[in-house]
DORO-843017 format. One line per 10 residues: their letters; for each residue y, z, x of C-alpha. Coordinates in nm, 2 decimals. Example, Ala and Ser with C-alpha at 12.3 -4.5 7.8 and 13.67 -1.06 7.14 Angstrom:
2
AS> -0.45/0.78/1.23 ~ -0.11/0.71/1.37
***
This chain:
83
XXXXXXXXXX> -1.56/0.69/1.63 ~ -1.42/0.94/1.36 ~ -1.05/0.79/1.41 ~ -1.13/0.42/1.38 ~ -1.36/0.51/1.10 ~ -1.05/0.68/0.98 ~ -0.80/0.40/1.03 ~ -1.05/0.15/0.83 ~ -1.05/0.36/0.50 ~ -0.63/0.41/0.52
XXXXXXXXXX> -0.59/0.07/0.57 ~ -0.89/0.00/0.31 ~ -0.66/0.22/0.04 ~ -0.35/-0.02/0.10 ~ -0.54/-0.30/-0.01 ~ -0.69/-0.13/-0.33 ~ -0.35/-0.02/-0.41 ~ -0.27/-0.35/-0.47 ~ -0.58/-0.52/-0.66 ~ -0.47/-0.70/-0.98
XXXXXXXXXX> -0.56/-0.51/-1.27 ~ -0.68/-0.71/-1.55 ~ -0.35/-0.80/-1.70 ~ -0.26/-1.08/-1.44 ~ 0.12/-1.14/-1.64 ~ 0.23/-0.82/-1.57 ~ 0.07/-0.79/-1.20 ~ 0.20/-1.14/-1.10 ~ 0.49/-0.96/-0.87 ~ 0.19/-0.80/-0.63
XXXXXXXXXX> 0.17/-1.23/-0.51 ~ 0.53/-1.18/-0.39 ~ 0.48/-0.82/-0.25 ~ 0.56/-0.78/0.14 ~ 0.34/-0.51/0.19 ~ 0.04/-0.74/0.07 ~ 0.13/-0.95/0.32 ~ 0.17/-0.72/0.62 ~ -0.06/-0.58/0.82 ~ -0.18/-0.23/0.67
XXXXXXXXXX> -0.17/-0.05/0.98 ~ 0.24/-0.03/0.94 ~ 0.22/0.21/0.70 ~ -0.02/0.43/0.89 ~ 0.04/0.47/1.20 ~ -0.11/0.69/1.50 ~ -0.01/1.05/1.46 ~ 0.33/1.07/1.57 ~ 0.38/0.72/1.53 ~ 0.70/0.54/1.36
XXXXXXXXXX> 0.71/0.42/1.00 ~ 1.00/0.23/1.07 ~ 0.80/-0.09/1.01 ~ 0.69/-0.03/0.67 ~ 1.01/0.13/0.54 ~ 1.18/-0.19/0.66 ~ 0.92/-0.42/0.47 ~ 1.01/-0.18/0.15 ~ 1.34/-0.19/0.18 ~ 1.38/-0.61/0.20
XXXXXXXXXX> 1.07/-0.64/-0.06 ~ 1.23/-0.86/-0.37 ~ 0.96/-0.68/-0.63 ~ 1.07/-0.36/-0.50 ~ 1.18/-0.23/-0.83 ~ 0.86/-0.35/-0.99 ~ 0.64/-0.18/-0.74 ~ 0.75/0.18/-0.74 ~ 0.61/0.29/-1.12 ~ 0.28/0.11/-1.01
XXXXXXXXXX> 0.25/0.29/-0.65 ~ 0.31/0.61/-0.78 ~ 0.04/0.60/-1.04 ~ -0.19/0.44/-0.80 ~ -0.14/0.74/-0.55 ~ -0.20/0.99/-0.79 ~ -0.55/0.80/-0.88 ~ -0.63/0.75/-0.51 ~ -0.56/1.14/-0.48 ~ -0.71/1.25/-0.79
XXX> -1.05/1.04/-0.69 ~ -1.04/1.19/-0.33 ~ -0.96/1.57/-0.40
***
């Protein structure tokens, strides 16, 4: 019970990481994000498991480049608010 319990909050983060935030112009690139579109159990797999699937999604993502300033600060909030 513990690890599905655990699977549903990981794949619960992915999905806040990419909430709009109240300016909508500048967050208009999280529409044509991959991730947001994939299946959040890519990037977390079962221990042991390949993150080939999700590196791939990053790595053809067109708002790639937009993305990485506002995953890196969301990270460091998700951290900060679970430490």
């Amino acid at each position: 019970m513990g690890r599905v319990y655990y699977r549903v909050e990981r794949a619960s983060a992915v999905r806040e990481l990419f909430l709009l935030d109240g300016n909508a112009e500048e967050a208009g690139w999280q529409d044509r994000a991959l991730c947001a579109q994939t299946d959040p159990e890519a990037f977390f797999p079962e221990k042991g498991g390949s993150t080939r699937e999700a590196k791939k999604v990053c790595l053809t993502c067109e708002v790639r480049d937009d993305c990485l300033p506002f995953r890196l600060e969301s990270v460091l909030r998700f951290l900060e608010s679970h430490a």
